[in-house]
N, C-alpha and C positions, 0 to 999 in steps of 0.2 A: 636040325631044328634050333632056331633060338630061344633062348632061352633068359628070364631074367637073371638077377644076382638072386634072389631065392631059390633059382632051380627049378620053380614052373615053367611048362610050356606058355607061350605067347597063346592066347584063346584066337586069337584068327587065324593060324596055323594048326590046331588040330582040330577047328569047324570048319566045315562050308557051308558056306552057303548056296539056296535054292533059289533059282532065277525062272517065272514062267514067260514063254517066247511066244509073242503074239502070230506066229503062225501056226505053230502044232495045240499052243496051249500047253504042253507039258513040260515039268519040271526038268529046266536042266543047270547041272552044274556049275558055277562058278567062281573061280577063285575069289579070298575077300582080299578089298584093297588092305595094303602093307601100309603097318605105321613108318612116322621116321624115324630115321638111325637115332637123334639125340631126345628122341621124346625117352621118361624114366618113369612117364605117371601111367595108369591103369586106364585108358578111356573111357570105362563104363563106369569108374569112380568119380563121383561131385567134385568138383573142384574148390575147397573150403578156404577163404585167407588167411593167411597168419595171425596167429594174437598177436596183438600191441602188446609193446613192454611199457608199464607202470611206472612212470616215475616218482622216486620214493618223497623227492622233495616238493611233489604237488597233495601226493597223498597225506603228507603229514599236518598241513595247514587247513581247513577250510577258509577260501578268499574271500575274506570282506567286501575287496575292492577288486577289481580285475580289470587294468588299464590295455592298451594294445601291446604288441611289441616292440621292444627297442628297435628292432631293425627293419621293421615295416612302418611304410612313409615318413620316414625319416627327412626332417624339411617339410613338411606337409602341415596342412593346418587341420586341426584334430579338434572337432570344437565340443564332443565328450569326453576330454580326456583332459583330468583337472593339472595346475599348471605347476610347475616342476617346486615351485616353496610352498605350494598344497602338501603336495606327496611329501615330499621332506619332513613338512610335518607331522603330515598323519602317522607318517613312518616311526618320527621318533615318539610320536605318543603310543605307538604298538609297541616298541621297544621295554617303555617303560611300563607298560602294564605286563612286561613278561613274556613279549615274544622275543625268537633272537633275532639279531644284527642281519645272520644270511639269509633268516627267513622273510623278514622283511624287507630288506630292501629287493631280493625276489617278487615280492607282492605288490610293490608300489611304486618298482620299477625306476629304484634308483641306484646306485652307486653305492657298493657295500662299503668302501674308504672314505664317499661324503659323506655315508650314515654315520658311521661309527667314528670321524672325525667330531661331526654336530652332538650324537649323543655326548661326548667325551668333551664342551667344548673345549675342541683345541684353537679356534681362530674367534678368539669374543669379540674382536674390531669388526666397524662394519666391512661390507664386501665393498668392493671396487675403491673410485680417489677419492681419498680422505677431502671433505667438506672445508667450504670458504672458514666456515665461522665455528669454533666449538660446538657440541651439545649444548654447553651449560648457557653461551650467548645468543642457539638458536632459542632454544627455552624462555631465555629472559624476552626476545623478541617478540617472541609468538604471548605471552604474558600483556604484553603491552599491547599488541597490537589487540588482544580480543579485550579488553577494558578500555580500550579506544572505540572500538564498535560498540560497545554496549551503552557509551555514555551520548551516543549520535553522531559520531564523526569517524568513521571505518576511511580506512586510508586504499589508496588506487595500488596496480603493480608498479605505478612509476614511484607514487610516493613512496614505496618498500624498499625499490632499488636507492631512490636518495638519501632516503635512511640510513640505509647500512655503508653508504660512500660515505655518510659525513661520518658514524662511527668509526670506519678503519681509518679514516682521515684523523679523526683526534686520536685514536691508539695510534697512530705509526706505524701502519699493517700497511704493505704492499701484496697484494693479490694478481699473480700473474695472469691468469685468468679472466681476469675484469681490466677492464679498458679504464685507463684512468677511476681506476677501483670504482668503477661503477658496474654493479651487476645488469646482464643482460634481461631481455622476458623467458631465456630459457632457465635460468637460476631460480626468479620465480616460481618458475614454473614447476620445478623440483622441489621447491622448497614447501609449496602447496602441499601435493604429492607427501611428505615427508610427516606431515604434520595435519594428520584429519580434522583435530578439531578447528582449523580454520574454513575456510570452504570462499568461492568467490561469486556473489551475486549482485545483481543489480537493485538498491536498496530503493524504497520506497519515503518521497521529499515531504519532509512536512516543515508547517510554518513554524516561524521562532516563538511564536503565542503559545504554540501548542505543544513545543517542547520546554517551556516555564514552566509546567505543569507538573508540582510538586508530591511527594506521597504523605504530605502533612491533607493535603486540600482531598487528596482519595481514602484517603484516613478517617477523615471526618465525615464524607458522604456517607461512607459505610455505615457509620454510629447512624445516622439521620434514616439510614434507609432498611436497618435493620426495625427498628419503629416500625416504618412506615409497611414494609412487605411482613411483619408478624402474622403468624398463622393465614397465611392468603395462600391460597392453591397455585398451583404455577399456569391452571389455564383461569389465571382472573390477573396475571401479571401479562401487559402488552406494552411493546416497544414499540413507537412511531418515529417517521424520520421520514422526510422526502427526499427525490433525488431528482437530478437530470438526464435523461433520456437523448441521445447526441446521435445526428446526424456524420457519426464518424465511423466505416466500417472496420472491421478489423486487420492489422497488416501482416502479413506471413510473407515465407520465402517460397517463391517462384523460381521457374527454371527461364533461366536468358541466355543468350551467349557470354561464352570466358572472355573476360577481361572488361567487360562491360562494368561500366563506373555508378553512372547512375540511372539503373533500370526505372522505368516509366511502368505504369496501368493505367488504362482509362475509366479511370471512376469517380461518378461525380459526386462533391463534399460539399461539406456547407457548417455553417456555425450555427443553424437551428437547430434547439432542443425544445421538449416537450416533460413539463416536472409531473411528479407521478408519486403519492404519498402510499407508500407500502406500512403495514403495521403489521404484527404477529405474537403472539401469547409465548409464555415460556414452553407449553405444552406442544408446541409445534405449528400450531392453526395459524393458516394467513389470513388475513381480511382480501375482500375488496379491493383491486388499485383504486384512488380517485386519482384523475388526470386533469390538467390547468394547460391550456395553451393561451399560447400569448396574443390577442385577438381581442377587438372589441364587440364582437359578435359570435354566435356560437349554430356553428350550422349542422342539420341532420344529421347528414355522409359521416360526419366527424364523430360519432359516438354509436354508428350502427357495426357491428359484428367483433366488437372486443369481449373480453371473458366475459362470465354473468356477473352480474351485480354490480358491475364499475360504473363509475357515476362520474359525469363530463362536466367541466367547468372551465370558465376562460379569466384571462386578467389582463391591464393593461401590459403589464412589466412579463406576465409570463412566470410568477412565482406567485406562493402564497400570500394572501393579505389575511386581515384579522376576518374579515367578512366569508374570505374561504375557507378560513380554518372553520371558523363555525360552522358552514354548511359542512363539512364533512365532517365532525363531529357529531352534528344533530343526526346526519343520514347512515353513517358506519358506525360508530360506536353507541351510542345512545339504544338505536334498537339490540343490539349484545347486551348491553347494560339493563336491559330490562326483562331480556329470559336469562339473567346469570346470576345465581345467589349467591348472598357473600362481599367483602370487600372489594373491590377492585381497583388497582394500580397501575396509572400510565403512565410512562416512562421516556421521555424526553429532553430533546435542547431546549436551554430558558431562551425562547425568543420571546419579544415583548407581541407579537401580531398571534402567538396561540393562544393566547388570555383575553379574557373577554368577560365583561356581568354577567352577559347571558351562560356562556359555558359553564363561571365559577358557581352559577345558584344553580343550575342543572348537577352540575360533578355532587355536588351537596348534597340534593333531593337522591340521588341514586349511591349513595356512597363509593364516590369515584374518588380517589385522591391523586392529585398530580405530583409528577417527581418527578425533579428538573437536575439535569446531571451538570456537576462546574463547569465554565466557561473552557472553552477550548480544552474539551478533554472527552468528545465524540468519539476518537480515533482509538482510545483506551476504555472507553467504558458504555459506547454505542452500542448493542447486541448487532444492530441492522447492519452498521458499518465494519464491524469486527469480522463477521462470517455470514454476511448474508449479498451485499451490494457486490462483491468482487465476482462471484459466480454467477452474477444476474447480468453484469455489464459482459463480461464475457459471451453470452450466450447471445445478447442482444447483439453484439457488433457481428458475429460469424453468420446470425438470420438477416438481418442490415445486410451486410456480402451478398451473401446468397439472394436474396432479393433483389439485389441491386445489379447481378450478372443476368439474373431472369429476365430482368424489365427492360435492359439496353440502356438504361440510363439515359432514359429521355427526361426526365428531371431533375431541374437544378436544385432544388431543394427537395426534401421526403413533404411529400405532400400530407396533409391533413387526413383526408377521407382515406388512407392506405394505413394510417397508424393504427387503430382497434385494431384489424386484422393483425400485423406484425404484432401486435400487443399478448392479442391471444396466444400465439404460436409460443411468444417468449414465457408466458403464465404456465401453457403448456409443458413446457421442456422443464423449467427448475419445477414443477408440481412435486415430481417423483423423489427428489433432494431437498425439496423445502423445509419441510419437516426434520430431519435430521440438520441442517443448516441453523436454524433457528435455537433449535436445541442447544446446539453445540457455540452459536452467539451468546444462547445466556451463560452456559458452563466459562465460557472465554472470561468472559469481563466479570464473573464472580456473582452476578445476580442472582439464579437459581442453579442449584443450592447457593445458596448464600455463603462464599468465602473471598475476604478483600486480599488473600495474598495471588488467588489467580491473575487481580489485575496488576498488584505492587510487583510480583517479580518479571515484570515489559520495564520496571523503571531502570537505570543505572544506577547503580550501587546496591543491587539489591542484592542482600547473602544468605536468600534460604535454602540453598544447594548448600551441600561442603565442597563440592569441585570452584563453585564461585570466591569461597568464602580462602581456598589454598592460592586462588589467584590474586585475590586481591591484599594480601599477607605479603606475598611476594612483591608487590608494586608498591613506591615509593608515595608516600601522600601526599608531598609537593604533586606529584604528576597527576595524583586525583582532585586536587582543588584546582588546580590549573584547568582542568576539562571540566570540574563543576563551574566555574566564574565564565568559561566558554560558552556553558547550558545555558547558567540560570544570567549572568547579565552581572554585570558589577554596576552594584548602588550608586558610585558616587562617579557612575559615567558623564561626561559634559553633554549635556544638554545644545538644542541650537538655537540661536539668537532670536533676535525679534525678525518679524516677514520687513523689508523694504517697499515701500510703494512706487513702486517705477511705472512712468507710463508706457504702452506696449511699442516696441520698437527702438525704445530706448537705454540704453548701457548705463551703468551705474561702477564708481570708484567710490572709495572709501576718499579720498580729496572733495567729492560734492558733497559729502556732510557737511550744515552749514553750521557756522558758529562753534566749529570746534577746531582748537589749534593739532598741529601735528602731536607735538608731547599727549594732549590726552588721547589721539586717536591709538597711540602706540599702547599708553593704560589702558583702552578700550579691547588692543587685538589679543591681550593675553590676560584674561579676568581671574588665571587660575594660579599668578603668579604676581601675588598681595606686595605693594610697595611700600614705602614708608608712608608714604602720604596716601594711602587706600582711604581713609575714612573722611577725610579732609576732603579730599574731590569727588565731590557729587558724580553720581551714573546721568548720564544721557540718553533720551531715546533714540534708538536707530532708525527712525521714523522723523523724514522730514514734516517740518509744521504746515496748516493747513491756513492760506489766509480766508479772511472772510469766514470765518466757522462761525458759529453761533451756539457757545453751550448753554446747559442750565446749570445755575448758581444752585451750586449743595454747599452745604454746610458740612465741614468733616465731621461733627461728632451729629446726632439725633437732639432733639428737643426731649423737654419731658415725659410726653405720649410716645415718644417712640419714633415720630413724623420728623421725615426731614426738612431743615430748612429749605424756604424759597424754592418751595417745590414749584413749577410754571403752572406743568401738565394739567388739563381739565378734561372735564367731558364736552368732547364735539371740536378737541383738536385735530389735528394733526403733526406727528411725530415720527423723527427716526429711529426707530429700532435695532440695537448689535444685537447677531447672532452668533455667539461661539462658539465655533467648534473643534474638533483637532485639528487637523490640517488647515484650516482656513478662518475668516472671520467677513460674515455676511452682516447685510443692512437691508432693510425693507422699510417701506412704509405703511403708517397704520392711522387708522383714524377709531379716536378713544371713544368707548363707549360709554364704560364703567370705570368707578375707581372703587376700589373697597376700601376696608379698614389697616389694612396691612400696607397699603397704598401698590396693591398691587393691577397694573392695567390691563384691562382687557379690549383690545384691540381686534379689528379688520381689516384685513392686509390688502395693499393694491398689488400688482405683478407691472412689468415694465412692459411697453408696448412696443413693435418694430421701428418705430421715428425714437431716436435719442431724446431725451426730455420729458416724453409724454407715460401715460401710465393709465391702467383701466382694470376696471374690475373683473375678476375672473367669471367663471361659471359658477362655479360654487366658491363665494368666499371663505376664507379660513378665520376663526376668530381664535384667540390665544392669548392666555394670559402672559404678563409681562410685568420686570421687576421695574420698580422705577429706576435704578441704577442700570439699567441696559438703555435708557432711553439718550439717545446722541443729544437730539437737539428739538425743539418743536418748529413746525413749519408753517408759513403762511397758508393761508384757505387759498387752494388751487383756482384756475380757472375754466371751465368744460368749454370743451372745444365742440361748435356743432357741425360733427360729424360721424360718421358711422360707428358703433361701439362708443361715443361720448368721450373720448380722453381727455386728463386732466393735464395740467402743468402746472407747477411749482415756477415760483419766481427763483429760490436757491437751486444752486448752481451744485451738483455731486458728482464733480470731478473727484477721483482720488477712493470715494466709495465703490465697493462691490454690493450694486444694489439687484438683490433678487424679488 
């Protein structure tokens, strides 16, 4: 009998078993199947696994962090699994709060000799090749370059690269690395990288008007508008400002084939816009759009299914005039103004066409006051333009898209009767952000609540930060007045000459000046470089003479009333008129009606007609006062010509004038 290592019999050797035989039915004996030779376990016994053994160094931590393991996927891209100067650090920040060296770099799955090098630093230099340029002349760089940005002129990666070539060029630094010590865009590109507080974006262009734009001149709005907004509610303060509306969709990136230079879409553009006056309370509320299309008629289609309350108007030019602004003051504001108690405050560009008798006795009788923000300083102190116009243009070009993929682009231009609809759709979408946008317009520019440094620290040189204030300590103040005189303009810039009167098609030399020898031409070319004889030789005009002129005889000083001598002009002449302006200088003719006592004329102007010479009266004459000092010359009584429209003609001859 077999037997185990205990000395029990095997149980299927001293049982048998009972087998019943489908023919008799009766039990009969049979032996039980034999275990095998290498089995050691008891059959009728469970079969239970082995404990796990505990490892002591899991038990003695609880893991913060638990990353994979080193040796699984290895090479693989692990994208929970934080990146190995994470760990590093986390590592050593456990260290230092008192865990050990092996327990940690066990838990976070680094290197017990990197940890305990890093805790200990043993290597304080950075890792990998040592850099083009010191710390201490990245620093001065990066210094300069953000005080360069700040004052409006941020430099490209090429300017950065030429920079730093003409620096090692005056050190005497050879950099083998760089090509003719010119760095590459990948050095840049590190050097970004290196250095967060720079960053590289695409800046936003404004004119040189609007970067003159001092924080003496927003210093003093403030004084003026702290007055004027006292104790006023923020929903009785409303900002207005119109905008253009552009048949331009918006452009994104497409899939085309590789290498393809200049991918094509077929969408159809155009330079028609549609102005559209938006306004909105400090409290969040928007008004009404009113919308102006450029039209001398204004039809149905054109004003049926835009938002509610929008109110449709046209112009010749397609922008605001004085007569529009008033209608939409009388129809959008006016009725606010009469269910809203309290002062109220509208907040505006000084354009001369929003002012009017009618508005100013109206703003009056409702206690409205107007407040007109400094010239060219919209961009800084607009609420509308600050945080409200960029998310509204935005929205309008991607529905513009999108509609314009719908439609097949059977139109060359965005038709009239399609805009309300697009309109609504666009009112729609910022609805849900307006409110918050608005808000956050007036907080921008310092309005409500009322603080003038939100708007002063957008200017350059502003130090109410101390990070600004340790940068601009470091930068030399040569290099700051040199980018101020870049801003603001130097005063005693040269000016440009007088206009020349050339006739069209013809060339002009300083040799066709008449009546002047070469020696004064050459005093004439350099005015800024005084000779001995400067006061001695008379200036000359740059302005050939005119024959046949006819002026009127003034007297250089006034008479005793004030009246100039051998004044011509009467009433029921005819006169030429200068009009000055900047860039150019106009002449018209007028026939006087009045003179006052100031001897100032009031005149009706003719326009010039399609035949050279002749001249007619418009549809609606303009009449305008006029100094007598602007008056050229008086003119004969014209002749009317009988024919259609009546033109007149002048016997003088206005060659050489620009007659409008």
């Amino acid at each position: 009998m077999r037997r185990l290592r205990s000395g029990r019999p095997l149980a299927a050797e001293t049982e048998s078993a009972t087998r019943l035989t489908p023919e008799s039915g009766e039990a009969a004996l049979s032996p039980a199947p034999q275990p095998r030779p290498h089995s050691w376990r008891i059959p009728d016994r469970p079969r239970t696994p082995p404990p796990k053994r505990k490892c002591a160094r899991r038990a003695l931590v609880q893991q913060p962090l638990r990353c994979s393991p080193r040796k699984k996927n290895r090479g693989r891209y692990q994208p929970n699994t934080p990146s190995r100067p994470k760990r590093l650090m986390r590592a050593c920040q456990a260290v230092a709060e008192g865990m050990s060296v092996r327990v940690a770099a066990h838990t976070y799955n680094v290197r017990r000799s990197t940890l305990s090098d890093e805790c200990q630093n043993k290597h304080p230099k950075a890792k990998g090749r040592p850099t083009a340029l010191t710390a201490t002349e990245e620093s001065v760089l990066v210094d300069h370059l953000l005080v360069q940005a700040d004052w409006g002129f941020p430099l490209s990666r090429a300017d950065v690269s030429v920079l730093v070539k003409e620096y090692l060029d005056k050190s005497d630094k050879r950099v083998t690395q760089f090509k003719d010590n010119l760095p590459g865009w990948r050095w840049v590109k590190m050097f970004l990288e290196r250095h967060r507080r720079l960053n590289f974006l695409v800046p936003k262009h404004i004119k040189t008007s609007r970067s003159k734009v001092d924080p003496d001149t927003v210093t003093k709005y403030f004084e003026n508008l702290q007055e004027s907004t006292k104790d006023v509610p923020p929903q009785n303060i409303v900002n207005y400002d119109e905008t253009s509306v552009a048949d331009t969709p918006t452009e994104k990136k497409l899939i085309v084939r590789r290498g393809e230079k200049y991918p094509v879409k077929c969408v159809t553009t155009s330079k028609s816009a549609m102005s559209v006056m938006f306004a909105g309370t400090a409290a969040g509320h928007m008004f009404p759009p009113y919308v102006v299309y450029r039209s001398k008629e204004l039809t149905e289609s054109w004003t049926t299914g835009g938002p509610p309350g929008t109110r449709y108007n046209r112009s010749k030019s397609g922008w605001f005039d004085k007569i529009i602004f008033e209608d939409w003051f009388l129809t959008i504001i006016l009725p606010w103004a009469r269910n809203t108690d309290g002062k109220k405050v509208l907040i505006g560009d000084n354009v001369s066409s929003h002012f009017s008798a009618k508005v100013i006795e109206l703003c009056a009788k409702h206690n409205i006051s107007f407040v007109c923000l400094p010239p060219n300083s919209t961009h800084l102190l607009q609420p509308l333009d600050v945080a409200f116009f960029s998310p509204l243009k935005t929205a309008w070009k991607r529905i513009l898209l999108e509609w314009k993929d719908q439609d097949s682009n059977r139109h060359l231009t965005l038709p009239k009767p399609h805009f309300p609809c697009l309109l609504r759709r666009l009112v729609d979408e910022i609805s849900e952000r307006s409110e918050q946008n608005l808000k956050s317009g007036f907080r921008a520019t310092g309005i409500f609540p009322l603080d003038k440094n939100e708007a002063l620290k957008r200017f350059p040189g502003y130090l109410g930060s101390p990070g600004r204030q340790e940068i601009y300590k470091r930068v030399s103040d040569s290099f700051i007045e040199k980018l101020q005189e870049k801003r603001y303009g130097n005063q005693n810039a040269r000016r440009g000459g007088k206009r020349l009167r050339v006739s069209p098609g013809k060339s002009w030399a300083p040799e066709d000046l008449p009546g002047v020898s070469d020696e004064e031409k050459e005093e004439e070319s350099d005015p800024d470089d005084p000779g001995e004889n400067t006061q001695a030789t008379p200036k000359r005009s740059m302005q050939p003479r005119r024959r046949g002129r006819v002026q009127l005889h003034r007297s250089d000083s006034p008479d005793n009333n004030g009246v100039p001598g051998n004044f011509e002009a009467k009433p029921g002449d005819w006169v030429l008129v200068k009009f000055a302006k900047k860039r150019k200088v106009s002449h018209s003719i007028g026939y006087v009606n009045c003179i006052d006592e100031n001897y100032e004329l009031s005149c009706k102007f003719l326009r010039p007609s399609d035949k050279p010479g002749h001249f007619i009266w418009p549809h609606e004459p303009v009449t305008k006062s006029v100094d007598y000092s602007d008056v050229e010359k008086v003119l004969s009584v014209p002749k009317k010509l009988k024919r259609k429209g009546t033109p007149l003609r002048f016997e003088e001859s206005f060659e050489g004038f620009n007659i409008e």
